[in-house]
N, C-alpha and C positions, 0 to 999 in steps of 0.2 A: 179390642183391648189396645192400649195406649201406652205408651214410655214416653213421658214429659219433661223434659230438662230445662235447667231453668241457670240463667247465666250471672255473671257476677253483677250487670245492673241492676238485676229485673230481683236481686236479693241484699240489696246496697244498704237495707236499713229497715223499722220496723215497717213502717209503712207499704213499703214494696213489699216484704214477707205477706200481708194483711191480703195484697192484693192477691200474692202467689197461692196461700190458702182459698182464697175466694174459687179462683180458675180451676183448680183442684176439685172442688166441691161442685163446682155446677157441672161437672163432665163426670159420673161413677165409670166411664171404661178408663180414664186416667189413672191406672194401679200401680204404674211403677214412675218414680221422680226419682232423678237425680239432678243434684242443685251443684253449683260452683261456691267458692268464697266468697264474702262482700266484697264487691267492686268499688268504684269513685261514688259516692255520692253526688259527689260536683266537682269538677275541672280542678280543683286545688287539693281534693280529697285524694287521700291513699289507697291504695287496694292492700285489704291485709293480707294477700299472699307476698306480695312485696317488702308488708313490714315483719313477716315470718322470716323469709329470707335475713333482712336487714337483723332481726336477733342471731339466728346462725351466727353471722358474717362478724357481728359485735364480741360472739363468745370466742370465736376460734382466734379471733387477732387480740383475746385478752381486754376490751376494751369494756366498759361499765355496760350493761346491757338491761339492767331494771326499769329505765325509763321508756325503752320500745315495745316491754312485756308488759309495763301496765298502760301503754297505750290498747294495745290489743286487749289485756281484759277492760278498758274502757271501750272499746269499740263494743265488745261483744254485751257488754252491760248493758249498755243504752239500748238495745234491740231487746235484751229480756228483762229490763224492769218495763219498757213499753208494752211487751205482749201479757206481763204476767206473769213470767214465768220465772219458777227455782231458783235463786243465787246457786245452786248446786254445779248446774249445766256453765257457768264460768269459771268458778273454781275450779273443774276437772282442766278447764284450756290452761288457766295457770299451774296448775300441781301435775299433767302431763308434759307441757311444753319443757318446765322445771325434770323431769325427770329423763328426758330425751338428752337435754343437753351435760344432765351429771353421768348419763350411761350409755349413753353412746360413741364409743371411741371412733367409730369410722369415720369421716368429715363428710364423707357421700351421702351415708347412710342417714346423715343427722338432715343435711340439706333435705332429701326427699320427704323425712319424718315430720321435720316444721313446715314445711310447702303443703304438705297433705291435711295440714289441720284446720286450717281454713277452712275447707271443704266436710274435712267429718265434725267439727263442731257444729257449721250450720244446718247439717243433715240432720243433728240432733234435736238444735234448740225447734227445724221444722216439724219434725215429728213430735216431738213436745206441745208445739203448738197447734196443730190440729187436734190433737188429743182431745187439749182445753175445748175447743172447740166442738167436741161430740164427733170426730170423723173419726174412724179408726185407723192409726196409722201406725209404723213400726220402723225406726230406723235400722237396717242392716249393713253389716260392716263390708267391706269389697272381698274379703277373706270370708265371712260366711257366704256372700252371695255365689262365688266361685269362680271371681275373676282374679286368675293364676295367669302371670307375664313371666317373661324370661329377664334376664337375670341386667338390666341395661338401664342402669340410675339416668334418671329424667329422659328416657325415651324407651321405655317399656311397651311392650307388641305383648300383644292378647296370646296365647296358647290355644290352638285349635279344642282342645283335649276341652274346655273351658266350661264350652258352650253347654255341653250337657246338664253340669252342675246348677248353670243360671237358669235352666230349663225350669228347675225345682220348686224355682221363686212361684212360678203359678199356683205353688200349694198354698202358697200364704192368703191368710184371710186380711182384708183390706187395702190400705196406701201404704206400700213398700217405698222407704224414704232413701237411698244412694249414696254415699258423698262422688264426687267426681274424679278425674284425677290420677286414681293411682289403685293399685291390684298388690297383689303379694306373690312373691315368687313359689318355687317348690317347695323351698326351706323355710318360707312362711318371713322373708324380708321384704318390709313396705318398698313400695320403689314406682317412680312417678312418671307418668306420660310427661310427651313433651308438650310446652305449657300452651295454655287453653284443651288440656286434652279431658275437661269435661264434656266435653261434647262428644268424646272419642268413647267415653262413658259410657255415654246414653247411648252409640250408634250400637256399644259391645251389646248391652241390657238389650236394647232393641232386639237384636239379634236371636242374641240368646234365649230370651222367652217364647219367640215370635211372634213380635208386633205383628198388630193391622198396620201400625203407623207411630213414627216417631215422631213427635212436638221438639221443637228446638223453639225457646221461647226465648226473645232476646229486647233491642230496645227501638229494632225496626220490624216494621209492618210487612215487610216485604223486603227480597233483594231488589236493589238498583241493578241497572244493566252497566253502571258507571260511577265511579265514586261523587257521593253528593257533595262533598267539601271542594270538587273539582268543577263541577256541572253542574249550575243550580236548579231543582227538581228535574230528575231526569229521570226516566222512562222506567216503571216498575217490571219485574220478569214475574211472569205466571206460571212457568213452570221450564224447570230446567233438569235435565239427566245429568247423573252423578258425574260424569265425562265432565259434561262442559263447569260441574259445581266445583271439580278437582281440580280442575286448571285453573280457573277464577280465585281459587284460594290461597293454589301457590303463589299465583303471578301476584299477588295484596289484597284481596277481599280478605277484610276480616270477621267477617261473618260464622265461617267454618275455618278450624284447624283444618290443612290439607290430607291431613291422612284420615279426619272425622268418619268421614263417610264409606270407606271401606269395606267397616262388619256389618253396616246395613245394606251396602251394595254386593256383598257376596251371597248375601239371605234374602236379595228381592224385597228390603221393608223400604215403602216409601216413605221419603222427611218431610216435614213442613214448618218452616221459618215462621212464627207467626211474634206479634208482639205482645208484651207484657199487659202491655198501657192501653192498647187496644184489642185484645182475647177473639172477637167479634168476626175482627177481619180476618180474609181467608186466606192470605200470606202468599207464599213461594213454595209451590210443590218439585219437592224431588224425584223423580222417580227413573226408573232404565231405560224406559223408552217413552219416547213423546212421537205423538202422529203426525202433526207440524212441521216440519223441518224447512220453509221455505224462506226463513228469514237468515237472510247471510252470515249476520254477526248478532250474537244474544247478549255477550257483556265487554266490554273492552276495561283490563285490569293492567294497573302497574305497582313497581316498587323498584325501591334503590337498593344503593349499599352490595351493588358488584364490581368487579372488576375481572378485566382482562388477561388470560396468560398469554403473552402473543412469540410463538415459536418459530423460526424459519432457518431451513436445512435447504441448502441446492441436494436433488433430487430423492428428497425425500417419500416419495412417493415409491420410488424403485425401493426404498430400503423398508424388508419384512418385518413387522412388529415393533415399529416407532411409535406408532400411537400407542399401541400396549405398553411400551416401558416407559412410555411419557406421563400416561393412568397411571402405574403401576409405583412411579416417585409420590406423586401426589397419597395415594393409598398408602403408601408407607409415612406419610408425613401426614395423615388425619385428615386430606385435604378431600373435599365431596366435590364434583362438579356440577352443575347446572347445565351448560351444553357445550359441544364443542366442536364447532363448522372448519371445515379444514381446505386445503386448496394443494395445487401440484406440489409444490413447494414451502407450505406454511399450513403451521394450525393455531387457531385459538381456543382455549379454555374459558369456559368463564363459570367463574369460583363467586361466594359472597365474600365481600371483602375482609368483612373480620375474622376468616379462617387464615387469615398470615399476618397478625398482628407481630408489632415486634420486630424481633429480627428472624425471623419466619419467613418473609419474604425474599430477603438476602440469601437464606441459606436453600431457598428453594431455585432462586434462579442458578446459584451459584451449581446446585444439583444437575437441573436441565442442561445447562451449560458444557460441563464436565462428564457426564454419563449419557450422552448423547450426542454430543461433539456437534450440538447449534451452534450457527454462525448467527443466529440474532437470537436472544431471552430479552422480552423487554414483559414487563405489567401495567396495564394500565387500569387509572381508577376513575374514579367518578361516574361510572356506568349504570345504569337505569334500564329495567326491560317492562314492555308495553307489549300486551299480549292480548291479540281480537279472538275471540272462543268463538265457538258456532258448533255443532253438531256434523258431520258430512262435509265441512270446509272445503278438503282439497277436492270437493264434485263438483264446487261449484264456479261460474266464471267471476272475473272483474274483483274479487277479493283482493288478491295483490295490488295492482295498479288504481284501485280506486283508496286504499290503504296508503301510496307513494304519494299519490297526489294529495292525500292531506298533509303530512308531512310536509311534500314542498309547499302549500300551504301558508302550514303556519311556519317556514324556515325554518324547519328542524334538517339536519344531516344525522342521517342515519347510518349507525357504524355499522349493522351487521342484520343480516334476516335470517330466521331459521323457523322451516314448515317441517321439510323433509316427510317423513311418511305421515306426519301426524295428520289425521282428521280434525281434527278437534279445536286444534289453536295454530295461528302464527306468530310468531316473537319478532319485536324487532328490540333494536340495542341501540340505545342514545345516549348519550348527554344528562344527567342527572337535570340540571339546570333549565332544561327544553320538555320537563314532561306533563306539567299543567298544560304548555300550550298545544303538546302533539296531541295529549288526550281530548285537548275541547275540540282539535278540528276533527278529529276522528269520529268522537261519538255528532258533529255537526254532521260529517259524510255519509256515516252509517243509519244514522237515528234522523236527523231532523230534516234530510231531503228527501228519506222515504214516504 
């Protein structure tokens, strides 16, 4: 038995739905789907969770907003006068969306509520359309299914307690249809993963039924070991443990949400990336363990948009629980880290930059500064981190140094490296500016003189 999820391309419009019912039908242990919202159509096209959002945003600042609500029932129209189906199933997205925003005073509550409909309309209009179709399907709500989160607007976590109730779904006769997305609290308030968390969806569903195997269906045939808009056609991965899928995620594969994979990797169900456009092909398996481990490096991942807290105290080191109250400003100021490499006399932080927008950053050094009695607070921006994953990393030789020599390479300076205990990945820290060219010489070091 199977959990198939299926992503915002691969449900962009009727067409792709046509195909989505097809994939469905030729596999009967496919019983459970969960779908995302329509995605881009094309590079200039909208994803309507963004134009849901964009209604929010329109009401709460008082500004006309009828014109972004009937773009969305035109998006959602043109999918169901193409399949067939009810004018019914878009009136309810207009005459709900319209009801959210006259009754819902909370502004959180409201964001989650229009974010989530994306997802539960097309869960609708797909179970609808298989129906036409002679399959037997049934869309269930995240609240009947029995995915209960704790109580954390757009970054909701599963309740262990959960999994029981989603056990239940195996009573159901036929295609159990999902929306993705988003769960109900105790008190029974919608409230939404953080975004892309359809996937996070299908890992819970997976779980909770207990998959043979979860289908992530999306608009590649496979992971790259490397981003392709970086590397042209570069090297497919055939199978990767959730280890090396979670680091690749955080570090900018956007393949998987980073925390996706979690409730399948606490329940041993293995994943499989496969494509929309291609069903055929056998994709990217996930799973805990792989027997292979001889190859040093499986994906080399990056992404921007960090920056540096760089702190230096003469003998900081002798003084007890500076890094604790140096955490512990940040923690009070909403500020999360990324990592933080420290030395006798100095530490750096690194934060994503837009967590000190503003004047946020002022008032954080000004903090460090004053309650810690630093002789240097400086931040620095433009940072980029580049992360080689592998399975057993630190077992193995020449990782580091064949890692440096691309870098010098391609004349990249590298501001910082951090392995530390980790298995699994090395980071390095650069230059925003230098990371097409460190990537191409890396994956050239790793990949193409093997």
């Amino acid at each position: 038995m199977k959990v198939a999820k299926f992503g915002g391309s691969s449900v962009a419009d009727h067409s792709m739905l046509e195909q989505v019912a097809s994939i469905i039908e030729a596999d009967p242990e496919r019983k459970f789907i969960v779908v995302s919202a329509p995605g881009k159509r094309h590079d200039d096209d909208e994803k309507v969770t963004d134009m849901f959002i964009q209604l929010g945003e329109q009401y709460n600042s008082g500004q006309d907003y009828e014109v972004t609500l009937f773009k969305i029932s035109q998006r959602f129209q043109a999918i169901t006068d193409k399949l067939g189906l009810s004018d019914e199933i878009v009136a309810r997205i207009e005459n709900e969306s319209r009801r959210l925003l006259r009754e819902t005073t909370n502004t959180t509550h409201l964001a989650d509520g229009l974010k989530a409909m994306g997802e539960d309309s097309l869960a609708r209009i797909l179970s609808a359309y298989l129906n036409k179709r002679g399959t037997q399907a049934t869309y269930v709500n995240p609240k009947d299914a029995g995915i209960i989160v704790n109580s954390e607007p757009g970054g909701a976590q599963i309740l262990e307690k959960s999994y029981d109730d989603i056990y239940q779904l195996n009573e159901r006769e036929g295609v159990v249809v999902i929306p993705g997305f988003f769960g109900y609290t105790e008190t029974g308030v919608l409230t939404t993963f953080p975004r892309g968390g359809s996937d996070i969806t299908g890992s819970i569903i997976a779980a909770g039924v207990k998959a043979d195997l979860y289908e992530n269906f999306t608009d590649v045939s496979s992971v790259y070991c490397v981003n392709p808009t970086i590397v042209n056609q570069p090297q497919e991965i055939k199978t990767l443990t959730y280890k090396e899928m979670r680091e690749l995620s955080y570090a900018g594969f956007t393949v998987f949400h980073d925390e996706a994979l979690i409730p399948a990797f606490q329940k041993n169900i293995p994943v499989c990336i496969k494509s929309t456009h291609e069903p055929e092909v056998e994709g990217t398996m996930i799973v805990a363990q792989k027997e292979d481990l001889s190859q040093q490096v499986v994906g080399i991942a990056s992404d921007e948009g960090f920056s540096s807290i760089y702190v230096r105290k003469y003998l900081m080191n002798r003084e007890v629980g500076f890094g604790h109250r140096l955490l512990g400003i940040l923690a009070d100021m909403d500020i999360s880290f990324e990592h933080a490499p420290s030395g006798i006399d100095d530490m750096s932080v690194i934060i994503r930059r837009d967590h000190i927008k503003g004047d946020k950053e002022e008032r954080l050094k000004n903090r460090i500064k004053n309650e810690l009695d630093a002789d240097t607070v400086d931040v620095i921006h433009g940072l980029a981190m580049v992360m080689l994953v592998g399975e057993g990393m630190s077992e193995r030789l020449h990782v580091a140094s064949k890692a440096t020599k691309a870098f010098a390479d391609a004349d990249v300076y590298i501001d910082m490296i951090n392995q530390g205990s980790s298995e699994v990945s090395m980071m390095f820290g650069i230059a925003e500016d230098k990371v097409d060219e460190a990537v191409r010489s890396l994956y050239q070091e790793f990949f193409e003189k093997v």
